[in-house]
Residue frames as qw, qx, qy, qz and C-alpha x, y, z in Angstrom:
[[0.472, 0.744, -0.447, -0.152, 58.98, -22.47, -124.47],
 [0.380, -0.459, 0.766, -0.241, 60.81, -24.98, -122.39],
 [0.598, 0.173, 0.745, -0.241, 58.12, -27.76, -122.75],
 [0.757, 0.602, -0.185, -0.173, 57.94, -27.30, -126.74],
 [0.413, 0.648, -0.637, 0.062, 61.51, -27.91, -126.78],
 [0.339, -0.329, 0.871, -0.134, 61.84, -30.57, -124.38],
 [0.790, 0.218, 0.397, -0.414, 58.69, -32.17, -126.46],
 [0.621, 0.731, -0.268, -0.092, 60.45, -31.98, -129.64],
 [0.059, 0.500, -0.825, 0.256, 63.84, -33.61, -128.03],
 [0.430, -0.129, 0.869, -0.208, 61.75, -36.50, -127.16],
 [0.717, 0.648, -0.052, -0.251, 60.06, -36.85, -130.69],
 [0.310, 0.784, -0.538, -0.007, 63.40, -36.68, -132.17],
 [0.188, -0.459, 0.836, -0.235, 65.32, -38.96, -129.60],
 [0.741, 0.184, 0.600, -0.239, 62.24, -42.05, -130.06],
 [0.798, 0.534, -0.046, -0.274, 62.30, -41.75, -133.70],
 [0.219, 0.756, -0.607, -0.108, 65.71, -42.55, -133.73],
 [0.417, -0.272, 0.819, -0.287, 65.53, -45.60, -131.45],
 [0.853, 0.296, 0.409, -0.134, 62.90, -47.09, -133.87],
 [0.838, 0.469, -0.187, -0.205, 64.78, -46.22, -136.77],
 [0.028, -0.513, 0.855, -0.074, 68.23, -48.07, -135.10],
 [0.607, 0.024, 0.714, -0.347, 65.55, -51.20, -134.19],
 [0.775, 0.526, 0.115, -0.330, 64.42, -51.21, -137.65],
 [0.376, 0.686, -0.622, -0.040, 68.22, -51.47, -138.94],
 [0.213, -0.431, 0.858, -0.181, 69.07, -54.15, -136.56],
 [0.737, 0.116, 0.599, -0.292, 66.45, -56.20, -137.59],
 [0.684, 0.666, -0.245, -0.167, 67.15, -55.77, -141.46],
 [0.106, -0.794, 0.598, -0.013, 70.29, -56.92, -140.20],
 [0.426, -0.108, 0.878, -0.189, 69.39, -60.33, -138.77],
 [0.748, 0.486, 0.165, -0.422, 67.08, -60.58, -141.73],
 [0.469, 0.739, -0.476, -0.086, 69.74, -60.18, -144.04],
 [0.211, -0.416, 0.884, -0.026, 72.08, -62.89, -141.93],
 [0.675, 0.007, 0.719, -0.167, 69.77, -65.40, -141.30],
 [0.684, 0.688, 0.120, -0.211, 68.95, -65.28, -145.53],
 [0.225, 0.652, -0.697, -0.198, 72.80, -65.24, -146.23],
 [0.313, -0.340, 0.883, -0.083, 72.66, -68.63, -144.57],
 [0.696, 0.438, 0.545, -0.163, 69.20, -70.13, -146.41],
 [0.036, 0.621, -0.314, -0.718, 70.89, -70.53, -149.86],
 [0.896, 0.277, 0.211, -0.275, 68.86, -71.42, -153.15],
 [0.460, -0.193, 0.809, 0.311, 70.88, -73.92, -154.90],
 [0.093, 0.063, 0.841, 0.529, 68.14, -75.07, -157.53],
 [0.486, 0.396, 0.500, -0.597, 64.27, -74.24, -158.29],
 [0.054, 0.081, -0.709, -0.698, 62.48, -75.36, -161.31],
 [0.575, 0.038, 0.195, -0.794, 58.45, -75.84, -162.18],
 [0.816, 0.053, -0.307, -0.487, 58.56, -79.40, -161.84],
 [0.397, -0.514, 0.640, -0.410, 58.87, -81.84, -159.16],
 [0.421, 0.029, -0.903, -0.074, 57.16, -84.93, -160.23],
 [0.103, 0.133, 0.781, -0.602, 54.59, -83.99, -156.52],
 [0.285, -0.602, -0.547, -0.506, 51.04, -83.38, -157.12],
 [0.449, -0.841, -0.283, -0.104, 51.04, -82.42, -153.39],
 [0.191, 0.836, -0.348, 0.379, 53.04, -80.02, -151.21],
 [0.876, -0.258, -0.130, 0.385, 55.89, -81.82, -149.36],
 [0.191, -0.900, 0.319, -0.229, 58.58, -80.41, -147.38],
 [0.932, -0.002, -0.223, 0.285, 62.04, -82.57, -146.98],
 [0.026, -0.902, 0.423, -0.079, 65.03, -81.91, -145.26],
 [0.959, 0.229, -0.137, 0.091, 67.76, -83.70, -146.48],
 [0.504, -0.738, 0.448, 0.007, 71.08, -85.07, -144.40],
 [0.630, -0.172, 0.674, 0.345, 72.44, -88.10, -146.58],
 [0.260, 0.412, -0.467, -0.738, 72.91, -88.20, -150.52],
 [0.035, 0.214, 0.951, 0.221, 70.74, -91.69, -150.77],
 [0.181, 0.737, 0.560, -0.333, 67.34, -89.28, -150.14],
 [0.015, -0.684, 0.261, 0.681, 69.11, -86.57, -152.33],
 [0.028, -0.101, 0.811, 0.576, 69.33, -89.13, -155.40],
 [0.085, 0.445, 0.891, -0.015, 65.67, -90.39, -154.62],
 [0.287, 0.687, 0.413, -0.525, 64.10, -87.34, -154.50],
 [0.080, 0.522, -0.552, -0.645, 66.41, -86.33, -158.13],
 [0.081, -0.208, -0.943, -0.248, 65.48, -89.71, -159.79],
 [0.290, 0.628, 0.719, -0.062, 61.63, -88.78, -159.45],
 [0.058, 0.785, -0.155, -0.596, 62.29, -85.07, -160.60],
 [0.206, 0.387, -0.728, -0.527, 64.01, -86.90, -163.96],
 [0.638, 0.091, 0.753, -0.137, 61.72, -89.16, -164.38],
 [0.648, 0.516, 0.553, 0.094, 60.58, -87.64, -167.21],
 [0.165, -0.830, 0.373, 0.380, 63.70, -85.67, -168.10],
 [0.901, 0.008, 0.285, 0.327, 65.89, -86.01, -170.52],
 [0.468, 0.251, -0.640, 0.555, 68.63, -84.92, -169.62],
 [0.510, -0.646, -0.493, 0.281, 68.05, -85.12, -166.18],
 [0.143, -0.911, 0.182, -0.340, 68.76, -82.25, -163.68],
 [0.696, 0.262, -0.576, 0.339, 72.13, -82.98, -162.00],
 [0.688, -0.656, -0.288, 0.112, 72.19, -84.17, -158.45],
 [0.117, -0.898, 0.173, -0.387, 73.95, -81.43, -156.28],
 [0.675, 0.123, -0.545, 0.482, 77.15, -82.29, -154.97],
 [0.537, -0.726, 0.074, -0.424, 76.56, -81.52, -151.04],
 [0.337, 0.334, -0.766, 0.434, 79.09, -82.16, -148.06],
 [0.451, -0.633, -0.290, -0.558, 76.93, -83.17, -145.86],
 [0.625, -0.319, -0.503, 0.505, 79.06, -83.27, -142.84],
 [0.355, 0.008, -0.079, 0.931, 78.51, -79.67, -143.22],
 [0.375, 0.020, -0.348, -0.859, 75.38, -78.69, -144.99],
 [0.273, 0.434, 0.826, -0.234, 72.16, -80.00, -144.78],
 [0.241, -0.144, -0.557, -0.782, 69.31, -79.41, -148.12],
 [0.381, 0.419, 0.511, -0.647, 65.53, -78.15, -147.67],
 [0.047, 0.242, 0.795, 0.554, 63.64, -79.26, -150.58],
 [0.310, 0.367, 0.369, -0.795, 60.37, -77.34, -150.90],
 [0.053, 0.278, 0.846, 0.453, 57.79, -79.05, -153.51],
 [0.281, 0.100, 0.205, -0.932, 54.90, -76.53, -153.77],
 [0.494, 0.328, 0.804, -0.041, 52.44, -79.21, -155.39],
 [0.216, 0.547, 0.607, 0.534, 49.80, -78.05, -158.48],
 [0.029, 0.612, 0.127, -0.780, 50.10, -74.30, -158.70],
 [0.549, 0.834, 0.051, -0.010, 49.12, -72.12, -161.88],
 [0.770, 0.353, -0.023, 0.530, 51.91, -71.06, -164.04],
 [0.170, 0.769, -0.179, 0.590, 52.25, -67.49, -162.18],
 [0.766, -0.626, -0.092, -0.115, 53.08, -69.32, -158.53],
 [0.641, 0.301, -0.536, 0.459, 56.99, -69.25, -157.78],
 [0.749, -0.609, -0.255, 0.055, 57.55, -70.16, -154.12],
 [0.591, 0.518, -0.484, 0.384, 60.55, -69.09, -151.81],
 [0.671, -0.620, -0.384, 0.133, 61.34, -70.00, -148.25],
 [0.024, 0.849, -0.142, 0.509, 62.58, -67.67, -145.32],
 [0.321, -0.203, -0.663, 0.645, 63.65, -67.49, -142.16],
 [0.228, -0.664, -0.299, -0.646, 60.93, -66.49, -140.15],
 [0.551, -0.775, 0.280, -0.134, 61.74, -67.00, -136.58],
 [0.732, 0.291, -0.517, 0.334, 64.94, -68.83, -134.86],
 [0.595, -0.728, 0.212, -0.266, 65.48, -70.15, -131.62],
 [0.205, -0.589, 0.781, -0.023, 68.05, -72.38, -129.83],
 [0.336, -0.203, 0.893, 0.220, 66.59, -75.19, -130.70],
 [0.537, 0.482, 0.660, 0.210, 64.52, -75.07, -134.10],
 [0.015, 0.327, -0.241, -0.914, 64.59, -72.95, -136.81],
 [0.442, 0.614, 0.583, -0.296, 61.25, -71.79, -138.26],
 [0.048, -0.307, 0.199, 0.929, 60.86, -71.40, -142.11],
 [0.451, 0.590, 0.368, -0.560, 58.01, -69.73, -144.47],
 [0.494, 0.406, 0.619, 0.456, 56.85, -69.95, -147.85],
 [0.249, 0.693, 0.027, -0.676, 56.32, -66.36, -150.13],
 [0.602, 0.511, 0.598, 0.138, 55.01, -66.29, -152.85],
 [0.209, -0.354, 0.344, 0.844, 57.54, -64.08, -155.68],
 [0.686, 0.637, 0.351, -0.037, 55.42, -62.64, -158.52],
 [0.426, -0.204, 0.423, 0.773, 57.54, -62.10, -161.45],
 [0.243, 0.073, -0.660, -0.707, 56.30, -62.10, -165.04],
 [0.649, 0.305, 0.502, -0.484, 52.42, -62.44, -164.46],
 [0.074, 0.118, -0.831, -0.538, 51.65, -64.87, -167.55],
 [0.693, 0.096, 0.130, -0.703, 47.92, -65.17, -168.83],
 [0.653, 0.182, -0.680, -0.278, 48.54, -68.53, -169.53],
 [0.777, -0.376, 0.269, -0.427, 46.98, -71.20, -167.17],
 [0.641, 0.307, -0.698, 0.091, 49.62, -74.00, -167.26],
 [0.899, -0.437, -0.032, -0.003, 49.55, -76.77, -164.15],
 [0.307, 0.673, -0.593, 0.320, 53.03, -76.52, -162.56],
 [0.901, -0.332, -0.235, 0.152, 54.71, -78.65, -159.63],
 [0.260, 0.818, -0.311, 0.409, 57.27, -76.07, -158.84],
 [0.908, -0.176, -0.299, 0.234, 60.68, -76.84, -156.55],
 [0.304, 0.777, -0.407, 0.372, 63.26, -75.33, -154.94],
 [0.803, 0.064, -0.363, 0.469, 66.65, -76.52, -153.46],
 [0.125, -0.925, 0.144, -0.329, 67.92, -74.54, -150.53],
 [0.638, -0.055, -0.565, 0.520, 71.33, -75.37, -148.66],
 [0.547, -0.814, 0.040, -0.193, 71.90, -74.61, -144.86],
 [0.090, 0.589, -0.764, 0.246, 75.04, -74.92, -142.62],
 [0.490, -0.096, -0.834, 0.235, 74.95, -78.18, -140.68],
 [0.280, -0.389, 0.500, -0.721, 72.75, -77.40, -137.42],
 [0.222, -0.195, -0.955, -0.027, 71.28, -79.84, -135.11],
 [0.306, 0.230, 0.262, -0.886, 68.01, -77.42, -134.76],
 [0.474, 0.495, 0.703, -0.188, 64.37, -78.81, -135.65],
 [0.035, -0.061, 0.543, 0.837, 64.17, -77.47, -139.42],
 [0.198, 0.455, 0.855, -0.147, 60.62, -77.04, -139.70],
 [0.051, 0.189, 0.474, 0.858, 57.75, -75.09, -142.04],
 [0.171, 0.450, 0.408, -0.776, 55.42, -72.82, -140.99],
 [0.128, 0.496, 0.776, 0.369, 51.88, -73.09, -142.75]]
């Protein structure tokens, strides 16, 4: 009788430990994601291929806007960004169908780089086969960590 009950007290006592491990990661999920914030995404970039920018001054911020309006009219207004603070990830996903909407993560973080991923959100599945060039804007605090995308 002993050895049921001491089995059951160590059942009990492990599940708990995973489900506290499982919270603490949701946790750091949730942080690091407060800090990756989108800003702007739209299904056209002006790339045919997939490019990855991380932007620190507002003369690469206007260039990358000015090809994005090229054929705009009205343009999309350039984000007003401090960048003595902030720092912008641009994510250009290149020629997707129309049902492709990208978003980056945090997937790892160390001391000195910070690793993010692409996922693919399905929303509204559309049977229409439009060519897209889809974008999104993401701000960050200021860090001087390697910003870098995992393929």
């Amino acid at each position: 009788m002993k050895s049921v009950l001491l089995i059951f007290l160590v059942l009990f006592s492990t599940c708990k430990v995973q489900e506290k491990r499982a919270e603490n990661d949701g946790e750091l999920q949730t942080l690091t994601q407060a800090r990756l914030q989108l800003i702007e995404s739209d299904n056209y970039s002006g790339s045919d291929q997939e490019e990855f920018l991380v932007v620190t001054d507002m003369k690469t911020l206007q260039k990358f806007y000015s090809t994005v309006n090229r054929t705009r009219k009205p343009g999309l207004p350039v984000p007003q960004v401090d960048f003595s603070k902030e720092v912008l990830v641009i994510y250009c996903a290149g020629k997707r169908e129309n049902s492709f909407q990208p978003r980056l993560f945090v997937e790892n973080e160390t001391e000195d780089q910070l690793v993010l991923k692409v996922e693919n959100i399905t929303g509204n599945v559309d049977t229409s086969t439009s060519i897209i060039t889809p974008f999104s804007v993401y701000k960050l605090p200021l860090t001087q960590k390697n910003i870098l995308l995992q393929q």
